[in-house]
N, C-alpha and C positions, 0 to 999 in steps of 0.2 A: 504494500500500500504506500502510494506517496504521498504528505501533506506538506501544505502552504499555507503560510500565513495570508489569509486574506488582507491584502489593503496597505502591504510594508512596504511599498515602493514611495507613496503618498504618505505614509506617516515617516518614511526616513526623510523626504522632502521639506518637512516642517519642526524637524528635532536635529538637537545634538548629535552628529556619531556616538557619543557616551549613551545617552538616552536612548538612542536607536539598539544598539546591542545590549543592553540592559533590560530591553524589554524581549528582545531577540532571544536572548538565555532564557527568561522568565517562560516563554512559550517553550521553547528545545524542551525546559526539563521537566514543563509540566507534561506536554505531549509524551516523551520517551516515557517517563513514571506510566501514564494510561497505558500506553501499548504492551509497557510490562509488567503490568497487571493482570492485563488480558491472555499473558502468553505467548506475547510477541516479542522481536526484536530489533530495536531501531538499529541499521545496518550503515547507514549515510547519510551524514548530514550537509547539506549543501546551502549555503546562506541562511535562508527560513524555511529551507524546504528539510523534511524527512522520510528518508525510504524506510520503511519496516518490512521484515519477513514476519511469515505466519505459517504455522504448516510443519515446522524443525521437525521437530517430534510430535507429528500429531495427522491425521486422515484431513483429505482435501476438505472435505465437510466440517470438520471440526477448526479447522483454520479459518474459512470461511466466519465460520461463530466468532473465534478469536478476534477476529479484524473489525466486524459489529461489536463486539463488546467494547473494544479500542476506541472507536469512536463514540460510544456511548458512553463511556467512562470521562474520555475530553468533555462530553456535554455538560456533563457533572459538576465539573470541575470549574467551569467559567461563572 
């Protein structure tokens, strides 16, 4: 699964670099924390984006769960 921070190109626009990646971490580690809840594995991190695996140890089906969960977990959390 990859996610993005919705909107960080326009809010780096209007902030600090300090600001910008401070808020940047504050997502990375709350996102990775959901995925790894769920059973997943944040794999990549590339600016604001994150690649996760699902699936390591576990049936296509059950990964599939794991990735819903990961998301629903991040919903939680904001």
């Amino acid at each position: 699964m990859f996610i993005d921070m919705r909107g960080s190109t326009r809010m780096a626009e209007k902030r600090l670099p300090f600001d910008t990646m401070f808020i940047i971490n504050r997502f990375v580690t709350a996102v990775s924390s959901g995925i790894e809840q769920a059973g997943g594995q944040p794999n990549q991190f590339v600016g604001d984006g994150i690649l996760a695996l699902f699936g390591l140890d576990a049936t296509p089906a059950a990964a599939s769960r794991q990735a819903i969960d990961a998301l629903a977990q991040d919903r939680r959390q904001r």
